[in-house]
Backbone as JSON Lines, residues from 0, in Angstrom:
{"i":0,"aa":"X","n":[0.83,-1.17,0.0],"ca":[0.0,0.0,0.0],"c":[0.88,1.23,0.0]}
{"i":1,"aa":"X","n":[0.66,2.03,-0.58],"ca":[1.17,3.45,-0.62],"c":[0.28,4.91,-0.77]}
{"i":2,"aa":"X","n":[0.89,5.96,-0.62],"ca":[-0.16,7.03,-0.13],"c":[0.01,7.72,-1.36]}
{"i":3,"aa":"X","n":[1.59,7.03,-1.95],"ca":[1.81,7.91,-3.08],"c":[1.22,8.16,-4.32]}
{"i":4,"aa":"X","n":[0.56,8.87,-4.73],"ca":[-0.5,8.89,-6.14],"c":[-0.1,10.15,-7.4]}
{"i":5,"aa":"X","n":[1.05,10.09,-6.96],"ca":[1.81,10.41,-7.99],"c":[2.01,9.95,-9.39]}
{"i":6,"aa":"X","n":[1.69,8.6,-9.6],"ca":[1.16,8.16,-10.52],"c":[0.19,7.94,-11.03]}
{"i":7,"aa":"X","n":[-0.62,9.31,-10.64],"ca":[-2.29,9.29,-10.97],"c":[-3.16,8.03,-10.82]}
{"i":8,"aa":"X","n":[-2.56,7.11,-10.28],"ca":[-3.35,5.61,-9.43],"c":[-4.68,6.18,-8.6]}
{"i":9,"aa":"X","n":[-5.46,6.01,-8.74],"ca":[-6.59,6.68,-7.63],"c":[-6.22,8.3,-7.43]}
{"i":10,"aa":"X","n":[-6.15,9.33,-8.27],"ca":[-6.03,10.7,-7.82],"c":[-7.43,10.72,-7.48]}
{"i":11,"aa":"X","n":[-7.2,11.57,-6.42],"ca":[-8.21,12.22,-5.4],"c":[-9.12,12.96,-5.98]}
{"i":12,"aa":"X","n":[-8.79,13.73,-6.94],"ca":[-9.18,14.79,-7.53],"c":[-10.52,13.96,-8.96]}
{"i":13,"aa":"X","n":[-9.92,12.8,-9.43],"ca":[-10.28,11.82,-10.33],"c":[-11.42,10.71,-10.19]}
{"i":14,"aa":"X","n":[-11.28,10.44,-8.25],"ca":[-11.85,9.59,-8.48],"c":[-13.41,9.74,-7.17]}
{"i":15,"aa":"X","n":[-14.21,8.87,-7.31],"ca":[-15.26,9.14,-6.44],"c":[-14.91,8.19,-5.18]}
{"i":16,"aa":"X","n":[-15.96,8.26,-4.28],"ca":[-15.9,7.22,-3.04],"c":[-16.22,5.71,-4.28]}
{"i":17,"aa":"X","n":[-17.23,5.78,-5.06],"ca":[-17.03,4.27,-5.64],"c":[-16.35,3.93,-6.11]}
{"i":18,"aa":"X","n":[-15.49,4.46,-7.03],"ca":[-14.28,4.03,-7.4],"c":[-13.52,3.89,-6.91]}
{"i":19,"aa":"X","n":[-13.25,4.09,-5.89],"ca":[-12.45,4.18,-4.83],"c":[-12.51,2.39,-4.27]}
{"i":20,"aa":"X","n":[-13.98,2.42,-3.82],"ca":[-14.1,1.16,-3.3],"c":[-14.07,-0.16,-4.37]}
{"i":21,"aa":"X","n":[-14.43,-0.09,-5.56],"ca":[-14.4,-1.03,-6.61],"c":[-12.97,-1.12,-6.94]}
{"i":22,"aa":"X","n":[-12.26,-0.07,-6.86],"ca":[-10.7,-0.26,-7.3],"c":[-9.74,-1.51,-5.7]}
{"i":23,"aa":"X","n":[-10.42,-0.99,-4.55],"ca":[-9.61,-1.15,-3.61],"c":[-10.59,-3.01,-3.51]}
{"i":24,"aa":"X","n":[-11.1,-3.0,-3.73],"ca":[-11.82,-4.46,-3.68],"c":[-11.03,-5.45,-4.58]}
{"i":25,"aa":"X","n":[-10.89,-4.47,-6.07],"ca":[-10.38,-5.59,-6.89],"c":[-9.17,-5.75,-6.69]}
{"i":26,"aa":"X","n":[-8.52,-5.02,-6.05],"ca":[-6.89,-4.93,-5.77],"c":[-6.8,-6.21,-4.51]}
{"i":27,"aa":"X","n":[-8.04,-6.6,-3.49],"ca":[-8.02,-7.5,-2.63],"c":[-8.38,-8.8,-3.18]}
{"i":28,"aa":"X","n":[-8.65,-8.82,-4.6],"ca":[-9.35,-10.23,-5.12],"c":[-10.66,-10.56,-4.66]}
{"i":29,"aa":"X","n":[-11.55,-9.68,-4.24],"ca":[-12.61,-10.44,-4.03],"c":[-13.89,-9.63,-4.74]}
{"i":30,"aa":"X","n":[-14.52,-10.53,-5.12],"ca":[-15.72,-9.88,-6.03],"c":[-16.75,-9.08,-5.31]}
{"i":31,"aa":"X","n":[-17.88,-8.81,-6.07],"ca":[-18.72,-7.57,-5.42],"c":[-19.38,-8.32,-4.02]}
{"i":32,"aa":"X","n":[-20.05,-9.76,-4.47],"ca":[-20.62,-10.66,-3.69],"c":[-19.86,-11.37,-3.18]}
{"i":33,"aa":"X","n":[-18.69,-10.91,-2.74],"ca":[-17.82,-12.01,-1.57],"c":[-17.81,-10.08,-0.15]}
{"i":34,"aa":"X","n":[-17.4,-9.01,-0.7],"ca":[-17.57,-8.03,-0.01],"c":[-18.65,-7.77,0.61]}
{"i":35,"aa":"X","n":[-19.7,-8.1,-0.24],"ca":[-21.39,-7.81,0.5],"c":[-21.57,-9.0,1.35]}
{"i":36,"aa":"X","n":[-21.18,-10.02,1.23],"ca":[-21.42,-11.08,2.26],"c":[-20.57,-10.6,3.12]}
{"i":37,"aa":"X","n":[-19.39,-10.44,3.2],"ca":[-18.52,-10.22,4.82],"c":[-18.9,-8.94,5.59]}
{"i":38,"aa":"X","n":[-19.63,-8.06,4.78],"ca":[-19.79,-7.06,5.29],"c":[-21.26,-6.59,6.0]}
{"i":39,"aa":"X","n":[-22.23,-8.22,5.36],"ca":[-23.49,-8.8,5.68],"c":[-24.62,-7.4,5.02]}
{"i":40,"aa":"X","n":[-24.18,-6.84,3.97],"ca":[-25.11,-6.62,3.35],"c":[-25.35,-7.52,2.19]}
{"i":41,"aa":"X","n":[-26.75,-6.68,1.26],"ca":[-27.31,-7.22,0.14],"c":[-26.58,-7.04,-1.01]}
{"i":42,"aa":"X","n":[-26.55,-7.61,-2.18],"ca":[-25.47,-6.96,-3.06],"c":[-25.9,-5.66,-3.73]}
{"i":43,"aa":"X","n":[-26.94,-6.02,-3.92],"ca":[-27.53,-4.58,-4.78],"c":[-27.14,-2.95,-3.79]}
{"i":44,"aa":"X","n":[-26.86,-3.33,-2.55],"ca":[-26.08,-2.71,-1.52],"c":[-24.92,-2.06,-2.16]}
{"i":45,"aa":"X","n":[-23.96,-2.91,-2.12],"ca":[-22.58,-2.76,-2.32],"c":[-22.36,-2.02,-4.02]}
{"i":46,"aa":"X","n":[-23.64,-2.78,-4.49],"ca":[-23.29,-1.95,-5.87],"c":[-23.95,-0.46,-6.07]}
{"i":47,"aa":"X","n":[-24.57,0.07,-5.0],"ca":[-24.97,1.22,-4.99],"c":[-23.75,1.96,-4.66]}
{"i":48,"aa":"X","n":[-23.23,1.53,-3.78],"ca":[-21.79,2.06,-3.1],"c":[-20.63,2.65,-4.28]}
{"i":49,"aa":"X","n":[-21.0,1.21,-4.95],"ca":[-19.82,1.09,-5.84],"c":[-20.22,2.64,-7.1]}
{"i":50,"aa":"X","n":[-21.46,2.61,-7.21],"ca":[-22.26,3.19,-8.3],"c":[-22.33,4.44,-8.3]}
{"i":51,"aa":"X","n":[-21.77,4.84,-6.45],"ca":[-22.47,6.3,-5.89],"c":[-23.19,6.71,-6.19]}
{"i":52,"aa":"X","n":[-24.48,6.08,-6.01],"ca":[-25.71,6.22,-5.92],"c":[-26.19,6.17,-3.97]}
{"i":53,"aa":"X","n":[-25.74,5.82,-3.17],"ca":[-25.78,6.02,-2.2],"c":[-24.28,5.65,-1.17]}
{"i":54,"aa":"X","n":[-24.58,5.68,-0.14],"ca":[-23.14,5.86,0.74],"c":[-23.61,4.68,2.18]}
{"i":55,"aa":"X","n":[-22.2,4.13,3.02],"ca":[-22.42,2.96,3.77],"c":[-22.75,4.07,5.14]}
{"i":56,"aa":"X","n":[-22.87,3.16,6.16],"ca":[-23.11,3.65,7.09],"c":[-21.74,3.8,8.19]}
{"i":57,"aa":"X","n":[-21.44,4.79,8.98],"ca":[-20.02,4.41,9.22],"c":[-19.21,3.07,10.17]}
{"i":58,"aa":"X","n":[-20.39,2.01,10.38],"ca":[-19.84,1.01,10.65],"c":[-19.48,0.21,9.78]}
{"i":59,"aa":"X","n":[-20.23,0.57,8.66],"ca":[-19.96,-0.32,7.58],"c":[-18.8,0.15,6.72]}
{"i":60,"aa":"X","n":[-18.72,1.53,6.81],"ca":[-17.56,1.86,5.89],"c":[-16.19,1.85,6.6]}
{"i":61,"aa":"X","n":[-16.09,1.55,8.23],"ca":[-14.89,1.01,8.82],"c":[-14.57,-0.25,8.66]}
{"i":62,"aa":"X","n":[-15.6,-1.23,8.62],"ca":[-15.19,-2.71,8.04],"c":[-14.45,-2.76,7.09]}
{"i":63,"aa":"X","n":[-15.4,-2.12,5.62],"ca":[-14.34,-1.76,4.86],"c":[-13.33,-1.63,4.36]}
{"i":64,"aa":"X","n":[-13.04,-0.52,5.14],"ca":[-11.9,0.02,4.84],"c":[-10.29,-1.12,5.67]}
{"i":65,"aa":"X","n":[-11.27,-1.82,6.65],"ca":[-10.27,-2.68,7.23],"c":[-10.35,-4.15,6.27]}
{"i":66,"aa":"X","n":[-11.36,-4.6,6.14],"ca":[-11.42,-5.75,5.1],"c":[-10.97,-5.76,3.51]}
{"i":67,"aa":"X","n":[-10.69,-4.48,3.16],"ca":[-10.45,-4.15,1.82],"c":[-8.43,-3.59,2.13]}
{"i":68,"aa":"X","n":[-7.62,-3.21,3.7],"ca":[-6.89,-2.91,3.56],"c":[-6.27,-1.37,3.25]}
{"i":69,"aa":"X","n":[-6.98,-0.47,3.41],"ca":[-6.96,0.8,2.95],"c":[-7.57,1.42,4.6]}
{"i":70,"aa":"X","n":[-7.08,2.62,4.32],"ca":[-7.6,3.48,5.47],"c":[-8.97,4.06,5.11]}
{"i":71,"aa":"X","n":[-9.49,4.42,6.57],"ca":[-10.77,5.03,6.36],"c":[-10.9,6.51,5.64]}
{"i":72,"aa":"X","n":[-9.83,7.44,5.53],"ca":[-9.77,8.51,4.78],"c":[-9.36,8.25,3.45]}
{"i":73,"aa":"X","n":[-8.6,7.08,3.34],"ca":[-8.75,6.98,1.92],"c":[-9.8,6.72,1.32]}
{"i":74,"aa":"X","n":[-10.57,5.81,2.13],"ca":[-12.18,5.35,1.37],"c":[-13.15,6.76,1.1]}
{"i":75,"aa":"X","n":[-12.66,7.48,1.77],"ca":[-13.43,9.26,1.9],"c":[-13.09,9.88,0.77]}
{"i":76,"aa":"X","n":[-11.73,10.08,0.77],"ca":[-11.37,11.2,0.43],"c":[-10.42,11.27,-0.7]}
{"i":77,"aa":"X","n":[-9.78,10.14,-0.66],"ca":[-8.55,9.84,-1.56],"c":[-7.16,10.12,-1.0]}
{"i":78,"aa":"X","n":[-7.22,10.52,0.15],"ca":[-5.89,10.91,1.07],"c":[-5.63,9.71,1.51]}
{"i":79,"aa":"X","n":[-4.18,9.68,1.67],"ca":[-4.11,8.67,2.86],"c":[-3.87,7.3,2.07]}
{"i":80,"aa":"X","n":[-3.52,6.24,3.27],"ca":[-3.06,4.63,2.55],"c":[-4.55,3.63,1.89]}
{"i":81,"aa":"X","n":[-4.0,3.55,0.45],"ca":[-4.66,2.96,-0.59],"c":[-4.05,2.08,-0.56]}
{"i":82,"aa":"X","n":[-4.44,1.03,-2.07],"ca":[-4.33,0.7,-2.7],"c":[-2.98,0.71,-3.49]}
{"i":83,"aa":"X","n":[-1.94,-0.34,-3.13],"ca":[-0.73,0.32,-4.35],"c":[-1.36,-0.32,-5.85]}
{"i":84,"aa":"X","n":[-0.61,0.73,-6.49],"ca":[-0.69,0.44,-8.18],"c":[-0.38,-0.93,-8.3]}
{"i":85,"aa":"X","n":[-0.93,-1.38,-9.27],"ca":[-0.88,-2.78,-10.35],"c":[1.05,-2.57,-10.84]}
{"i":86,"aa":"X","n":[1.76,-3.52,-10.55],"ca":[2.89,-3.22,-10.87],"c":[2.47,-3.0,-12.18]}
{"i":87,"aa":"X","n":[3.08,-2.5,-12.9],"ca":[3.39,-2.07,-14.57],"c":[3.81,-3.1,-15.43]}
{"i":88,"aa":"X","n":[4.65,-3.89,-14.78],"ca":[5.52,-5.2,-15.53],"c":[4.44,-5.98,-15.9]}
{"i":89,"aa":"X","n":[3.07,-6.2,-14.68],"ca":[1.66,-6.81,-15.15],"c":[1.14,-6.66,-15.83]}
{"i":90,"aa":"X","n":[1.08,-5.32,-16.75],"ca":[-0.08,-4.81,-17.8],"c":[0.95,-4.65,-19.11]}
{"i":91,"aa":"X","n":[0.22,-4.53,-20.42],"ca":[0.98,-4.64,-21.29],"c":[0.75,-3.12,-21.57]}
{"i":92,"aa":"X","n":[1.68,-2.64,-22.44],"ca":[1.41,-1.13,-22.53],"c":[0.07,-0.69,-23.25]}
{"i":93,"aa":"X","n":[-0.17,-1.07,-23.77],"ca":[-2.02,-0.91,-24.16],"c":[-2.88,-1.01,-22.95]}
{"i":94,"aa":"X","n":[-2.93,-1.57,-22.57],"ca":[-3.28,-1.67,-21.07],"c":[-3.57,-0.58,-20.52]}
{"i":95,"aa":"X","n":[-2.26,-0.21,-20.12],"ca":[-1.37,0.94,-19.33],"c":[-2.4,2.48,-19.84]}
{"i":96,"aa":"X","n":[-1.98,2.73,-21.16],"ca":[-2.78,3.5,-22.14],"c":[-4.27,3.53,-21.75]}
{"i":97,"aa":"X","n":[-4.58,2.63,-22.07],"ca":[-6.36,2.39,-22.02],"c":[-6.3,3.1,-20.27]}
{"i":98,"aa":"X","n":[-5.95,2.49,-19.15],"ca":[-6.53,2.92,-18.04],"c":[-5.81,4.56,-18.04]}
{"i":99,"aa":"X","n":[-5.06,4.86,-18.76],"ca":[-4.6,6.35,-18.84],"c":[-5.7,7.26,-18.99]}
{"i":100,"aa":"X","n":[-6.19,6.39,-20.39],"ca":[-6.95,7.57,-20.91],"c":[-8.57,7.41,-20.5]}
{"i":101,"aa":"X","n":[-8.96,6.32,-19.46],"ca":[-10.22,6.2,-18.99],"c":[-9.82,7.08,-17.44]}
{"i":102,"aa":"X","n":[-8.87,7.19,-17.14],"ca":[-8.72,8.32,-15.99],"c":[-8.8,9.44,-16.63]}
{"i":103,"aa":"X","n":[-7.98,9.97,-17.44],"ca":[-8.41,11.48,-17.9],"c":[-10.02,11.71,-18.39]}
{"i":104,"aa":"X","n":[-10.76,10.58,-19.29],"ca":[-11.8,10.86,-19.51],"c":[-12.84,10.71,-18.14]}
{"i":105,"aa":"X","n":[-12.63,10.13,-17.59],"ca":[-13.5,10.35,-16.14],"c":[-13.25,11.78,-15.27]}
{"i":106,"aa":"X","n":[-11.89,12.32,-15.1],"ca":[-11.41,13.61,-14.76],"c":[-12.48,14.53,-15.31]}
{"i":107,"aa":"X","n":[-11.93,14.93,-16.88],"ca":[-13.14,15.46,-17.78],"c":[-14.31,15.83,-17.22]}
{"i":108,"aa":"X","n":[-15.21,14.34,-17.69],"ca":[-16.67,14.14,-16.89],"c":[-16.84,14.49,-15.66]}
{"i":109,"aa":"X","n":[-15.78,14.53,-14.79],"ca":[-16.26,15.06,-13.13],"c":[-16.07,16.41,-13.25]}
{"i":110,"aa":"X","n":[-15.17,17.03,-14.31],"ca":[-15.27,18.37,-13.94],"c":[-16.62,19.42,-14.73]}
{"i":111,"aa":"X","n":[-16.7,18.55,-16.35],"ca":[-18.23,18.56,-16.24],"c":[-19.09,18.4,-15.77]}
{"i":112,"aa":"X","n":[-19.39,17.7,-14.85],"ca":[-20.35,17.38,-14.52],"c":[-20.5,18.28,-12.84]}
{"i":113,"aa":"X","n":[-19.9,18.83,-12.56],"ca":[-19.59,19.99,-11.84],"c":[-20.35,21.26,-12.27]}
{"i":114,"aa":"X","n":[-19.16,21.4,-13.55],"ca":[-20.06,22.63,-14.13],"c":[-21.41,22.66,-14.49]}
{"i":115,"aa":"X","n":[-22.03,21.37,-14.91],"ca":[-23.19,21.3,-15.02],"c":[-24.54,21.49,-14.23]}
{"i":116,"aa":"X","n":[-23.94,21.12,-12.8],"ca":[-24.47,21.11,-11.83],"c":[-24.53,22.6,-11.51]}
{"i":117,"aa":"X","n":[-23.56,23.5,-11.5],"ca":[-23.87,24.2,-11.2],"c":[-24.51,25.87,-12.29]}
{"i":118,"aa":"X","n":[-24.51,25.42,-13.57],"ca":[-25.59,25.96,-13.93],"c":[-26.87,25.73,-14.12]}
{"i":119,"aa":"X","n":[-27.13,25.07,-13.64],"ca":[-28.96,23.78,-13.37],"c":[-28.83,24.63,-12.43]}
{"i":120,"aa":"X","n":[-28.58,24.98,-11.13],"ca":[-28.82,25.51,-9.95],"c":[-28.86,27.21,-10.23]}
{"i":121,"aa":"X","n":[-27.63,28.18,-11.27],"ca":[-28.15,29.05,-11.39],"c":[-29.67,29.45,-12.33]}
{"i":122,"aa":"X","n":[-29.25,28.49,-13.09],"ca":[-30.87,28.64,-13.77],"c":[-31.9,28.57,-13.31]}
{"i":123,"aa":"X","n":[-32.07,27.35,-12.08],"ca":[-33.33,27.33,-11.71],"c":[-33.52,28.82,-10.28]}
{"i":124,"aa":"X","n":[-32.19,29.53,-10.55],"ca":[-32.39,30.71,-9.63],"c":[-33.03,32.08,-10.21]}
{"i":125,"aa":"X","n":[-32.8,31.89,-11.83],"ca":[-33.53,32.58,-12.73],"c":[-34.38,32.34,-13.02]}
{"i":126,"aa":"X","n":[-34.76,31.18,-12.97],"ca":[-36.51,30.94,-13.17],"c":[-37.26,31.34,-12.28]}
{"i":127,"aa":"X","n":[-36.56,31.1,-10.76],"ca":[-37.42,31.25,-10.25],"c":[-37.65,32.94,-9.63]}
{"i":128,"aa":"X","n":[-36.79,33.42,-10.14],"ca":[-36.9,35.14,-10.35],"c":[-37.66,35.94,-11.27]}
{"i":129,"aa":"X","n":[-37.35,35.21,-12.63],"ca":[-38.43,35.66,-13.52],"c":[-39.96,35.52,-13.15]}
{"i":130,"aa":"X","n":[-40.34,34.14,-12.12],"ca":[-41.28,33.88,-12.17],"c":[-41.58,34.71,-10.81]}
{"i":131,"aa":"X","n":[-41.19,35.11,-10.08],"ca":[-41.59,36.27,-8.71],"c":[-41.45,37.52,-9.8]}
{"i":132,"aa":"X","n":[-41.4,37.91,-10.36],"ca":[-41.43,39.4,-11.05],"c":[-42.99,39.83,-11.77]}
């Protein structure tokens, strides 16, 4: 495990709490339904987690973070002891590439999807101004 993400491995900035947890699961070998059983939820559970579509409860996200090997701020936040990288010697350079450029394109999308968010919110502050006038 290392904290170091210097090699854009899990950047903080890149990645969500689910990715976070789907990355740090598969790095432990165990599938979605071996995690939801030890952790005695449902799976459709764990894949909400995974989906961020919803969030664990914090007993559940200390199991976690101890059954998966990672700290509890990393499962948060992206700080802190992860997950080390897939040695390199393992992946072939296409590989390597492909998860390059599915991190930058997810980067992208989060920072769109930011901006998006937050003109939906000024707009609906103009609507709802136009519509008091």
């Amino acid at each position: 495990m290392t904290a170091d993400n210097t090699d854009g491995w899990f950047d903080p900035e890149a990645t969500t709490f689910g990715d976070r947890v789907t990355g740090a699961r598969e790095r432990a070998g165990m599938s979605q339904a071996d995690l939801a059983k030890r952790l005695g939820v449902k799976l459709k559970t764990l894949k909400a987690w995974e989906n961020d579509l919803s969030e664990p409860r914090a007993n559940k996200l200390s199991m976690m973070a101890g059954m998966l090997n990672v700290s509890l701020l990393w499962l948060l936040s992206g700080e802190g002891e992860g997950p080390g990288a897939p040695e390199m010697g393992e992946l072939s350079r296409d590989v390597i590439d492909m998860l390059t450029e599915i991190r930058d394109i997810r980067a992208q999308m989060t920072r769109a999807t930011d901006r998006l968010g937050r003109l939906e919110k000024t707009l609906r502050a103009k609507l709802r101004e136009e519509a008091g006038e």
